[in-house]
PDB file of N, CA, C, O and CB in Angstrom:
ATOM      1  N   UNK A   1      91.527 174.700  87.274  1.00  0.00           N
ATOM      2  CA  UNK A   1      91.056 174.303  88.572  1.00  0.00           C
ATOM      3  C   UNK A   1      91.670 172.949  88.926  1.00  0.00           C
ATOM      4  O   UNK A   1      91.653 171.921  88.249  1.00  0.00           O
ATOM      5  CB  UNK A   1      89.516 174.248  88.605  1.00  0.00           C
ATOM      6  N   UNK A   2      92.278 173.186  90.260  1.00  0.00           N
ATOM      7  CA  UNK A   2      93.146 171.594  90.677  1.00  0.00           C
ATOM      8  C   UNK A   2      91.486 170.418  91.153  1.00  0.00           C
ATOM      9  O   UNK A   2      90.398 170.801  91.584  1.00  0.00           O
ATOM     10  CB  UNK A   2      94.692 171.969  92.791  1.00  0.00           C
ATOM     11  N   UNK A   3      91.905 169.143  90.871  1.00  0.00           N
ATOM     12  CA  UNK A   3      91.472 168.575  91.914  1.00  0.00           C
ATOM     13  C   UNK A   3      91.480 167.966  93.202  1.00  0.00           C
ATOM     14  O   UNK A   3      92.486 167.303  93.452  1.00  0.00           O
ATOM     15  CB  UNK A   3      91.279 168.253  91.653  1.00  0.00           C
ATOM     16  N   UNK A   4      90.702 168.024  93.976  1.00  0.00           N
ATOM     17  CA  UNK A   4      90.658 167.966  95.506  1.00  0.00           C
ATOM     18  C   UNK A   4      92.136 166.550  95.952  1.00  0.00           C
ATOM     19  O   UNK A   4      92.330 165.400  95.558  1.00  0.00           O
ATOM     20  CB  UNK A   4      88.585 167.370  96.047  1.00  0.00           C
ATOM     21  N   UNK A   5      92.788 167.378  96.834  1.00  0.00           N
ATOM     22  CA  UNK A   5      93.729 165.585  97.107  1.00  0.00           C
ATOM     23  C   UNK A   5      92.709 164.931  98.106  1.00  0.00           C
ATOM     24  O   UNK A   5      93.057 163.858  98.597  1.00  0.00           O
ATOM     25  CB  UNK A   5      95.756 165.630  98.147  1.00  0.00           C
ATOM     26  N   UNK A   6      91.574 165.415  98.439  1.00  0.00           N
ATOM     27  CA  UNK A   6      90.665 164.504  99.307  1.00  0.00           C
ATOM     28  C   UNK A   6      89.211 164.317  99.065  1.00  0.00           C
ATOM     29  O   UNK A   6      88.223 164.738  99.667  1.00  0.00           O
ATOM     30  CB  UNK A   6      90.712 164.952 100.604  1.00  0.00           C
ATOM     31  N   UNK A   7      89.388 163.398  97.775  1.00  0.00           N
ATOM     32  CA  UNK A   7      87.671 163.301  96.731  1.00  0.00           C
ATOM     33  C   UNK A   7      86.810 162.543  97.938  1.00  0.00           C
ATOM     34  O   UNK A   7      87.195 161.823  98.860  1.00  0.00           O
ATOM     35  CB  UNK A   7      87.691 161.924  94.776  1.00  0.00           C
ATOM     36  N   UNK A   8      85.190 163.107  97.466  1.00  0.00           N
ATOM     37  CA  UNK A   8      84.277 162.327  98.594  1.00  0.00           C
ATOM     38  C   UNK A   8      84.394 160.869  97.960  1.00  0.00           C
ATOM     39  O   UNK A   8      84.796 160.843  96.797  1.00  0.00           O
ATOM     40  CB  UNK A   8      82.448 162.933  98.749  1.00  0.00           C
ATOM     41  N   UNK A   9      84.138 159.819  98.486  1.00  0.00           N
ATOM     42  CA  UNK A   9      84.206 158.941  97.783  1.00  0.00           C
ATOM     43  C   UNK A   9      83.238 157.893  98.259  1.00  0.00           C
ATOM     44  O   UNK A   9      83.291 157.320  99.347  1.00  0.00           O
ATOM     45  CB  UNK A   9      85.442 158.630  97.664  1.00  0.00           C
ATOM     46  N   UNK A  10      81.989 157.642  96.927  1.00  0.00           N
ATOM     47  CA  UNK A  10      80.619 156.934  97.267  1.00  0.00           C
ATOM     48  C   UNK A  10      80.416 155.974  96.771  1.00  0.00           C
ATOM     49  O   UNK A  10      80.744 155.947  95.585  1.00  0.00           O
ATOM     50  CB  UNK A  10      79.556 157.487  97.046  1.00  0.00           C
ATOM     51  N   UNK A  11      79.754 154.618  97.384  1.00  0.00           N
ATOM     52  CA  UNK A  11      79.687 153.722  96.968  1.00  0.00           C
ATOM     53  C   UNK A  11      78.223 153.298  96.312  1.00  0.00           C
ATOM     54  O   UNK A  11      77.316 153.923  96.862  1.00  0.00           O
ATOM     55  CB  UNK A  11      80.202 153.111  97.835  1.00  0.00           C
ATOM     56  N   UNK A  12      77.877 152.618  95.531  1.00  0.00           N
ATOM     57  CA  UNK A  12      76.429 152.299  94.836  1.00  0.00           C
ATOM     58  C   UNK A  12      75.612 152.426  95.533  1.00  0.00           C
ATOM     59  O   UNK A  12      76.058 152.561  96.672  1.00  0.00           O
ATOM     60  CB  UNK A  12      76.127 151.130  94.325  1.00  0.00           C
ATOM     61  N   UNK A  13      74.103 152.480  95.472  1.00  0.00           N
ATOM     62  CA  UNK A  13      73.241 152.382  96.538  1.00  0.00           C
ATOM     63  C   UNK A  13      72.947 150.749  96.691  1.00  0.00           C
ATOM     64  O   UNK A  13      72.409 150.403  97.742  1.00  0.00           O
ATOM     65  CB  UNK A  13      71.906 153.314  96.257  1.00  0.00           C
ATOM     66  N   UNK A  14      73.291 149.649  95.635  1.00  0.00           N
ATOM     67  CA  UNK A  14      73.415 148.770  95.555  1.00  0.00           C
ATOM     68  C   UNK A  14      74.110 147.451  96.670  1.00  0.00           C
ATOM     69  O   UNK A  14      73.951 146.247  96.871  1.00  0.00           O
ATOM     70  CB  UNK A  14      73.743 149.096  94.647  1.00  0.00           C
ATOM     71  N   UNK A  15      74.778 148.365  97.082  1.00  0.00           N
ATOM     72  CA  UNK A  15      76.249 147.894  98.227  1.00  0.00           C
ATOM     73  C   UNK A  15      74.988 147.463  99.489  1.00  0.00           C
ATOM     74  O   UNK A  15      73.962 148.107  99.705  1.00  0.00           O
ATOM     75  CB  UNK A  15      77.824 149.784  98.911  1.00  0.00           C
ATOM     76  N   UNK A  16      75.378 146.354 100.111  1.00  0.00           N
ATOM     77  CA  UNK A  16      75.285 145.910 101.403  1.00  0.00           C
ATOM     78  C   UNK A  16      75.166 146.766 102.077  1.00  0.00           C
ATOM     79  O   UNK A  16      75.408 147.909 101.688  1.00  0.00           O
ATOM     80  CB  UNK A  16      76.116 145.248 101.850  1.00  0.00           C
ATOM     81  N   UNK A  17      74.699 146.458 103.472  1.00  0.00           N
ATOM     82  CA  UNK A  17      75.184 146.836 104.760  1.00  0.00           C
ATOM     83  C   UNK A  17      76.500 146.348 105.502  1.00  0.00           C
ATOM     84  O   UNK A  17      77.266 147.004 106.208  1.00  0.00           O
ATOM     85  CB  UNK A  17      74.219 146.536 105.518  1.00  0.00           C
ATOM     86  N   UNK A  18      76.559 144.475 104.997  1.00  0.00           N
ATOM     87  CA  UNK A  18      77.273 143.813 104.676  1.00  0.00           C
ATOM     88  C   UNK A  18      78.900 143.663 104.554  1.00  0.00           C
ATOM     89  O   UNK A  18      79.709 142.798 104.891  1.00  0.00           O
ATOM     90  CB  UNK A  18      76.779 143.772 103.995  1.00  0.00           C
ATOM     91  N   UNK A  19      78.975 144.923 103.913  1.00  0.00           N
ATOM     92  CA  UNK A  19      80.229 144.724 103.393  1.00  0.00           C
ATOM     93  C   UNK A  19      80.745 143.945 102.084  1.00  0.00           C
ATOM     94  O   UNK A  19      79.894 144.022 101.198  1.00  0.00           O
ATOM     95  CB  UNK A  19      80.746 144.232 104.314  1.00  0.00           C
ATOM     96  N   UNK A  20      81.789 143.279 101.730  1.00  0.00           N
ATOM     97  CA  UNK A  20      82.100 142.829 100.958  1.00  0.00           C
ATOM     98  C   UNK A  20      82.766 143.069  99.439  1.00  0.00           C
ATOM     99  O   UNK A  20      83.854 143.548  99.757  1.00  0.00           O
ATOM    100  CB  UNK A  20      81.412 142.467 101.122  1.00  0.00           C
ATOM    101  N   UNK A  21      82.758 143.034  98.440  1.00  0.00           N
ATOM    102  CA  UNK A  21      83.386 143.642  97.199  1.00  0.00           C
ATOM    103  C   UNK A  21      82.681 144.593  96.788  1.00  0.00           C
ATOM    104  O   UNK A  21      81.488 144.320  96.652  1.00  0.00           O
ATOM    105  CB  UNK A  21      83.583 142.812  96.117  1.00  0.00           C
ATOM    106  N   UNK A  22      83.104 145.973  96.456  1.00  0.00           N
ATOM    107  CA  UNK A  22      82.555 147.072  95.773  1.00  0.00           C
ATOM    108  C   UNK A  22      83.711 147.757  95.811  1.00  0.00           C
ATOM    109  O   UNK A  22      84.735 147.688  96.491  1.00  0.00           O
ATOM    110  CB  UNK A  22      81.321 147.774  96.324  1.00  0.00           C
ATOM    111  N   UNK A  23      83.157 148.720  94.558  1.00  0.00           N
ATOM    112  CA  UNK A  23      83.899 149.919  93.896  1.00  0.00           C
ATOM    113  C   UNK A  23      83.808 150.975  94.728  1.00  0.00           C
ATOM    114  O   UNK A  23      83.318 150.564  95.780  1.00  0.00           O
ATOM    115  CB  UNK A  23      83.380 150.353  92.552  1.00  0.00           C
ATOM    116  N   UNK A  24      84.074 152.326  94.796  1.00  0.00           N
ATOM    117  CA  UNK A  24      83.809 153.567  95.116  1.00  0.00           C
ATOM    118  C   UNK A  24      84.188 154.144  94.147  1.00  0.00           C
ATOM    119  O   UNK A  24      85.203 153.927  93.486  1.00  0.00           O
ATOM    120  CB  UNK A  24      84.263 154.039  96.185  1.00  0.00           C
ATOM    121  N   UNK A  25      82.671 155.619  93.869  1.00  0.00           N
ATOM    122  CA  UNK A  25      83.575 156.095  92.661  1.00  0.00           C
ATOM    123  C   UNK A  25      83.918 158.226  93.424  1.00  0.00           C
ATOM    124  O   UNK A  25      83.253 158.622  94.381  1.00  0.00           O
ATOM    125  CB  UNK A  25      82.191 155.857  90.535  1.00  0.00           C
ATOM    126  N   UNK A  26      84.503 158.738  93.045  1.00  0.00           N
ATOM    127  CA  UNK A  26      84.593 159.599  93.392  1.00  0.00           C
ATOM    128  C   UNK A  26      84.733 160.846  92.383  1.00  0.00           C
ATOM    129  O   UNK A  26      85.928 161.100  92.231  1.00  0.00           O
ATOM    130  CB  UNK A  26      85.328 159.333  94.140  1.00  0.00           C
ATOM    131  N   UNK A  27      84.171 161.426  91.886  1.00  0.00           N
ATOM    132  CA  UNK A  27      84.263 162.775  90.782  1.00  0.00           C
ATOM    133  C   UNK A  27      84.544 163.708  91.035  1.00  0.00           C
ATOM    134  O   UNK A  27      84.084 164.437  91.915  1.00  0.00           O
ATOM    135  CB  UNK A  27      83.365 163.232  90.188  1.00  0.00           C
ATOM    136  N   UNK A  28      85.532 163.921  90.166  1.00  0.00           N
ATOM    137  CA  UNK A  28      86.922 164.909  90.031  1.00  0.00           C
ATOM    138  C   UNK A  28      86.569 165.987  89.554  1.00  0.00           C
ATOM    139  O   UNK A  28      85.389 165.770  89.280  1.00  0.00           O
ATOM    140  CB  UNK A  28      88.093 164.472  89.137  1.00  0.00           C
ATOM    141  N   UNK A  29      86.902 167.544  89.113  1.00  0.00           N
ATOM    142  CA  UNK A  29      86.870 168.173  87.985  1.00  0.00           C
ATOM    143  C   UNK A  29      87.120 167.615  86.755  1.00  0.00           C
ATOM    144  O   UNK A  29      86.453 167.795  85.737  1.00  0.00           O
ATOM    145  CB  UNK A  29      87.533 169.019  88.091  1.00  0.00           C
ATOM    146  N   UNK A  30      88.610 166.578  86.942  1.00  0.00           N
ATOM    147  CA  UNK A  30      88.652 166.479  85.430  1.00  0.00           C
ATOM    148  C   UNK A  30      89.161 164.494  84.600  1.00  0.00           C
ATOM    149  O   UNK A  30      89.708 163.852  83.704  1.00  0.00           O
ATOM    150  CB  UNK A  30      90.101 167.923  85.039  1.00  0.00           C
ATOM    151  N   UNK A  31      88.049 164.493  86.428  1.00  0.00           N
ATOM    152  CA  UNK A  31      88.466 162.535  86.165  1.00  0.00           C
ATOM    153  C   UNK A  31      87.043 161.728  87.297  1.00  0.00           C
ATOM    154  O   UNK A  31      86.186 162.374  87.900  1.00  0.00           O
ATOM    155  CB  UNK A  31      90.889 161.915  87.223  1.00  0.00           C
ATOM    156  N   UNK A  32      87.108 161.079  87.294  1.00  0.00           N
ATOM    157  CA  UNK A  32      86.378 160.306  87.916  1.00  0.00           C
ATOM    158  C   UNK A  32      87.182 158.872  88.663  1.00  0.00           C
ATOM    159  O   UNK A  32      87.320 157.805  88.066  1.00  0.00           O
ATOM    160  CB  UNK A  32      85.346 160.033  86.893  1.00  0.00           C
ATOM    161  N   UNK A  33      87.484 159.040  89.567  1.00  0.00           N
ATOM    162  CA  UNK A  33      88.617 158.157  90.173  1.00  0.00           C
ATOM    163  C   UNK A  33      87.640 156.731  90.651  1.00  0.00           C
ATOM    164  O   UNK A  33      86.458 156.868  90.965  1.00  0.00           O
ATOM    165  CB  UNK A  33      89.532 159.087  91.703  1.00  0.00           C
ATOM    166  N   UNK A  34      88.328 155.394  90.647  1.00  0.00           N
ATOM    167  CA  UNK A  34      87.544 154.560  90.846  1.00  0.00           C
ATOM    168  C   UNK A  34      88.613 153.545  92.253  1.00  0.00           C
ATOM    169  O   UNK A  34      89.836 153.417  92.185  1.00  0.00           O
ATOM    170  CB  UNK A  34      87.085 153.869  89.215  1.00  0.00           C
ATOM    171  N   UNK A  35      87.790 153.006  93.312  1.00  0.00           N
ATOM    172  CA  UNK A  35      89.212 152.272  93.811  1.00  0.00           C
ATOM    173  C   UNK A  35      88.335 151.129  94.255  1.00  0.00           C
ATOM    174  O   UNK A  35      87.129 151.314  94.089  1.00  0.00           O
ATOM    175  CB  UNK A  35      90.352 153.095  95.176  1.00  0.00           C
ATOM    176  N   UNK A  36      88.688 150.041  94.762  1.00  0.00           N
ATOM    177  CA  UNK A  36      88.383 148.997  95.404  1.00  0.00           C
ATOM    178  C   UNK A  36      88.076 149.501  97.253  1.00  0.00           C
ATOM    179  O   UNK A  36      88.982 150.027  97.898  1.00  0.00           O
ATOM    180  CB  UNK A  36      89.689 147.917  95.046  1.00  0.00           C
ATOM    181  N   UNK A  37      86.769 149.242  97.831  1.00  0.00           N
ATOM    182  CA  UNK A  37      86.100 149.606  98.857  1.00  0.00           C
ATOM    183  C   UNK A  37      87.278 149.098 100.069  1.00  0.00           C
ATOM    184  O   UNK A  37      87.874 149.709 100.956  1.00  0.00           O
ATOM    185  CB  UNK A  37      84.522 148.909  98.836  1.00  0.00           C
ATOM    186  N   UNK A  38      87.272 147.822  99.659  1.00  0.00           N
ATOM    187  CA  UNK A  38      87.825 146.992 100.891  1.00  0.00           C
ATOM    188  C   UNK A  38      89.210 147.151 101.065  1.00  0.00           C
ATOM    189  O   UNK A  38      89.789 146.406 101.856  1.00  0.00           O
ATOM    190  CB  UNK A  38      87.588 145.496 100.776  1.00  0.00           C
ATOM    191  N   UNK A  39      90.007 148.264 100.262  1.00  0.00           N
ATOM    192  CA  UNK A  39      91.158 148.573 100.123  1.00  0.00           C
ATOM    193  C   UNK A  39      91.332 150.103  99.734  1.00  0.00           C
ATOM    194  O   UNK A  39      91.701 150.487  98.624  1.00  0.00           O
ATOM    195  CB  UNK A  39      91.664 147.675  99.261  1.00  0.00           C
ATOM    196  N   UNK A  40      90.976 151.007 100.925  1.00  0.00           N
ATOM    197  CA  UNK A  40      90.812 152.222 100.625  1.00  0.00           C
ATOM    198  C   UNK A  40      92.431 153.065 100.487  1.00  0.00           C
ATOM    199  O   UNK A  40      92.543 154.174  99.965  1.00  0.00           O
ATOM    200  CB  UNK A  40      89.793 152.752 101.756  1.00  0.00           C
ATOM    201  N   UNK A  41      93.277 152.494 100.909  1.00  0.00           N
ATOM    202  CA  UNK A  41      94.322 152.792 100.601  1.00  0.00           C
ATOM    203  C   UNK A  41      95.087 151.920  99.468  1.00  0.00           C
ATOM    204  O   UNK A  41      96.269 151.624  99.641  1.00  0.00           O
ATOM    205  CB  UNK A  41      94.857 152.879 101.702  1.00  0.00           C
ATOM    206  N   UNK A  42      94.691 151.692  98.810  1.00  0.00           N
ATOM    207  CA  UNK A  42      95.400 150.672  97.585  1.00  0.00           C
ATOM    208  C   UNK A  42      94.947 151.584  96.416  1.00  0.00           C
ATOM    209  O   UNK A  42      94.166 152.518  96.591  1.00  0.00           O
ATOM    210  CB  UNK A  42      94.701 148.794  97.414  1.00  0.00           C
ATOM    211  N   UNK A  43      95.425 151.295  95.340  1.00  0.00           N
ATOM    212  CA  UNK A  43      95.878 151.638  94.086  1.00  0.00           C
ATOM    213  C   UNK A  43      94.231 152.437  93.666  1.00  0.00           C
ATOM    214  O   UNK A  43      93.228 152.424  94.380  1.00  0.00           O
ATOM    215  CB  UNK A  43      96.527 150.087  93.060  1.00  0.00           C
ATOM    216  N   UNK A  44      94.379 153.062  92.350  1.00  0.00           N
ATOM    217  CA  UNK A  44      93.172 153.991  92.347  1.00  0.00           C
ATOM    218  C   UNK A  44      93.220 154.525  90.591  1.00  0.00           C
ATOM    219  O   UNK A  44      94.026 155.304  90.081  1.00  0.00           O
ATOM    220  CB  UNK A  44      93.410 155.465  93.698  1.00  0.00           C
ATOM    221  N   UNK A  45      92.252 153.917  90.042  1.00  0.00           N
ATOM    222  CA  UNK A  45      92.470 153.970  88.903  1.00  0.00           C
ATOM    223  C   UNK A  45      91.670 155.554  88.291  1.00  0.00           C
ATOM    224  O   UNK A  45      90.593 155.779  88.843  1.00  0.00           O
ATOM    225  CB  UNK A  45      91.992 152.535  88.360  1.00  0.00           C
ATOM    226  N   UNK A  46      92.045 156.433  87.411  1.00  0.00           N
ATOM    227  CA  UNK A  46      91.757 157.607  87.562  1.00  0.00           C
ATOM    228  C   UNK A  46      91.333 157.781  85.435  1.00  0.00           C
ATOM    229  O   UNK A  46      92.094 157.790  84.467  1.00  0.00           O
ATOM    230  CB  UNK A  46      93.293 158.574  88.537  1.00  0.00           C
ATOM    231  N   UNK A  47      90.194 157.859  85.516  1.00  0.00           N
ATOM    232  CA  UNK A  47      89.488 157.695  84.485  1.00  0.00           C
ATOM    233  C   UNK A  47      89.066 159.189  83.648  1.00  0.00           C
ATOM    234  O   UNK A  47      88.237 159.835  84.288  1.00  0.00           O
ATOM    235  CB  UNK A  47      88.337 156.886  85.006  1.00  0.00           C
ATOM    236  N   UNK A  48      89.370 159.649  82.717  1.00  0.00           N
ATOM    237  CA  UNK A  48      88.904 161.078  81.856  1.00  0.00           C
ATOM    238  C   UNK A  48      87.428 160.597  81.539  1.00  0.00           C
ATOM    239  O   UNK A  48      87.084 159.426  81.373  1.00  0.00           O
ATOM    240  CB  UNK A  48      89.942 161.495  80.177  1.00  0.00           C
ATOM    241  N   UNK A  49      86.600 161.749  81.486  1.00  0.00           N
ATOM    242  CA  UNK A  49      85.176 161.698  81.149  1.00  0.00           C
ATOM    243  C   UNK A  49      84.778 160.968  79.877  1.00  0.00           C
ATOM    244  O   UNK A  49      83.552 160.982  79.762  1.00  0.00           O
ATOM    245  CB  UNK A  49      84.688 163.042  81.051  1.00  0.00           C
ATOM    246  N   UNK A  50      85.240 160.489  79.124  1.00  0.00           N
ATOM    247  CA  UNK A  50      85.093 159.880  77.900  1.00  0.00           C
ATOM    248  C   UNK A  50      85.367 158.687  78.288  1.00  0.00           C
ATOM    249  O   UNK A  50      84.439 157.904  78.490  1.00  0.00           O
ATOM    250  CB  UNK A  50      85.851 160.340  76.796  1.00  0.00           C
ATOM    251  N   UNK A  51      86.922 158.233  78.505  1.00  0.00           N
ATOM    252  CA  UNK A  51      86.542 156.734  79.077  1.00  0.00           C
ATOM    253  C   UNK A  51      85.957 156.204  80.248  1.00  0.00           C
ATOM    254  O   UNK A  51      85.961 155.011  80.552  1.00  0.00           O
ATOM    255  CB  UNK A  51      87.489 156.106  79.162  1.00  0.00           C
ATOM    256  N   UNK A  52      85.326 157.357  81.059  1.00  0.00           N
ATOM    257  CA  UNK A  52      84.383 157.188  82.033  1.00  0.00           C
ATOM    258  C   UNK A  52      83.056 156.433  81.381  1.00  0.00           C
ATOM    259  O   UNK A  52      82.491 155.366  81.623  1.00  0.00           O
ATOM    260  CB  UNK A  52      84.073 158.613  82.654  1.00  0.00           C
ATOM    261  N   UNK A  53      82.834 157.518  80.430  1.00  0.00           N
ATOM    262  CA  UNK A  53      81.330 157.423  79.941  1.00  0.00           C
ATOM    263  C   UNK A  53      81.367 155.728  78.873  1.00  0.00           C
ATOM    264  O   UNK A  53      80.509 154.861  79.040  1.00  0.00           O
ATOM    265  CB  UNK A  53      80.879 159.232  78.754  1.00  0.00           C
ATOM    266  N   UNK A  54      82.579 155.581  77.798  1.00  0.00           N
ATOM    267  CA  UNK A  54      82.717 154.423  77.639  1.00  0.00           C
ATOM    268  C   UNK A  54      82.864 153.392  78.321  1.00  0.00           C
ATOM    269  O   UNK A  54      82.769 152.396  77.603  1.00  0.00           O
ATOM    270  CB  UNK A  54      83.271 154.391  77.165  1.00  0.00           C
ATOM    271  N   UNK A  55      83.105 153.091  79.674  1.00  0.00           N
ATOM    272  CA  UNK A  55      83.106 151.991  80.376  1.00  0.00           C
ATOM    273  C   UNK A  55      81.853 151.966  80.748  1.00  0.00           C
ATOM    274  O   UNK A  55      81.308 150.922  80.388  1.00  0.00           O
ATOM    275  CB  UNK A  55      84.012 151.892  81.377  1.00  0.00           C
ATOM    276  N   UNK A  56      81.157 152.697  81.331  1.00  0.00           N
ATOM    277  CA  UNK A  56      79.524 152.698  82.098  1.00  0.00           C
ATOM    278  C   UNK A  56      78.944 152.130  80.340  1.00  0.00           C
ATOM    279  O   UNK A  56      78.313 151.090  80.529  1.00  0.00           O
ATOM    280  CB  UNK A  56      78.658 154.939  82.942  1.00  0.00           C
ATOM    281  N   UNK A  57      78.955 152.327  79.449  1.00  0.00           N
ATOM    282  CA  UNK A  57      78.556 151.879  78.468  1.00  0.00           C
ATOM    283  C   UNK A  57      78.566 150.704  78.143  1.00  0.00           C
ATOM    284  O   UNK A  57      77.493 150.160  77.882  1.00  0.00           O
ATOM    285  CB  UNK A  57      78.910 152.340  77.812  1.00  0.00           C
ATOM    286  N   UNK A  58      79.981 149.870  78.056  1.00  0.00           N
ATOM    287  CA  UNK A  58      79.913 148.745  78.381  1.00  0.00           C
ATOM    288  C   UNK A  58      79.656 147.688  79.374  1.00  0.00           C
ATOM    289  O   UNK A  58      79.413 146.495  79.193  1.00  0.00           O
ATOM    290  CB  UNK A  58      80.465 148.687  78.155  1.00  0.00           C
ATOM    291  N   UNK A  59      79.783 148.517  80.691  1.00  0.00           N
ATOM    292  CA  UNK A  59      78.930 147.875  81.726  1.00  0.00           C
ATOM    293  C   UNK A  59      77.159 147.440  81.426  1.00  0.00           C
ATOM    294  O   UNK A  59      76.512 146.506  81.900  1.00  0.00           O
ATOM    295  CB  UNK A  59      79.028 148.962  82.922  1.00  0.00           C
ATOM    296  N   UNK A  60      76.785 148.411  80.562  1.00  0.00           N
ATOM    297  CA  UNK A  60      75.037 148.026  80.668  1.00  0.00           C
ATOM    298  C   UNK A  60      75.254 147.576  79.337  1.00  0.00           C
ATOM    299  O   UNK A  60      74.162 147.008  79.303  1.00  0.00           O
ATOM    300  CB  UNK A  60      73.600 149.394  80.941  1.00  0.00           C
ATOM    301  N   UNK A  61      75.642 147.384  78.411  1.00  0.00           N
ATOM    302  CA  UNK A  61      75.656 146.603  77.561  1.00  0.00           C
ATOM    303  C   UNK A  61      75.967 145.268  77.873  1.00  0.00           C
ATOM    304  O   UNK A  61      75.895 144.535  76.887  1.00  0.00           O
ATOM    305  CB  UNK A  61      76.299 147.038  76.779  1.00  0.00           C
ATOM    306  N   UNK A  62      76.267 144.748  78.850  1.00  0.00           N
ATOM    307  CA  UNK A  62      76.880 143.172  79.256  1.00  0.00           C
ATOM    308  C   UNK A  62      78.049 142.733  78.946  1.00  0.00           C
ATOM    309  O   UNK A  62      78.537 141.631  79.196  1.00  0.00           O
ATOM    310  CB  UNK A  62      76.207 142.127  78.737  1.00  0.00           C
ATOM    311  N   UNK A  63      78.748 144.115  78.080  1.00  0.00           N
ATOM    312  CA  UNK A  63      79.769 143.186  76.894  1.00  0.00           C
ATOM    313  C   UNK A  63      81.158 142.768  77.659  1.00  0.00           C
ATOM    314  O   UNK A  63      82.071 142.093  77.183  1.00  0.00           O
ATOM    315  CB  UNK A  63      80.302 144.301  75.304  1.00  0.00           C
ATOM    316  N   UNK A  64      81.049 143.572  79.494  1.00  0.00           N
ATOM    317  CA  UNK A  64      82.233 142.892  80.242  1.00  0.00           C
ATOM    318  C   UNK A  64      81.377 141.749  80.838  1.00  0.00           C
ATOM    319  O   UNK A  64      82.083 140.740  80.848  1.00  0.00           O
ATOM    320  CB  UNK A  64      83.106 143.909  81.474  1.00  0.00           C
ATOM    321  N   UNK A  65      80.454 141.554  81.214  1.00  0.00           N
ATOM    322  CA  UNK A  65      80.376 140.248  81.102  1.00  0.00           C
ATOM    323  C   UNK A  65      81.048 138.513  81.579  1.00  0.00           C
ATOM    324  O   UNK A  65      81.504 138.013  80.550  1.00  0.00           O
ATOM    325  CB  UNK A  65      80.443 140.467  80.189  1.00  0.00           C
ATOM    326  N   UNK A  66      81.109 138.151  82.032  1.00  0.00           N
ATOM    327  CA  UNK A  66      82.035 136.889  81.983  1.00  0.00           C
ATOM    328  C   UNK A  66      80.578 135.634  81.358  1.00  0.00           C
ATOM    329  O   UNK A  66      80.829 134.445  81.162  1.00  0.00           O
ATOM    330  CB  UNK A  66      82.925 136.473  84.042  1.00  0.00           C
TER     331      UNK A  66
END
């Protein structure tokens, strides 16, 4: 099964009304694509379900963090 060349693509429920910096994530059959909101035509990083699930992991762990 291909995936869509035109993923829905949703942002947190977290996000403003506002505007400003956020992700969008969009799920693939066989990826989970991630891009920058405020740059919907810019670059688009395209993630397999494993290092999907490892990054959300380290997100609630703190360990990206600054």
């Amino acid at each position: 099964m291909k995936d869509s060349p035109h993923p829905t693509w949703r942002k947190s429920s977290y996000t403003s009304q506002e505007g400003g910096t956020c992700v969008e994530l969009a799920s693939l059959n066989t990826t989970t694509d991630i891009r920058d909101s405020t740059d919907p035509d810019g670059p688009v990083l395209h993630l397999g379900r494993d290092a999907m699930t490892e990054l959300l992991n380290r997100i609630k762990t703190g360990e990206l963090d600054r």
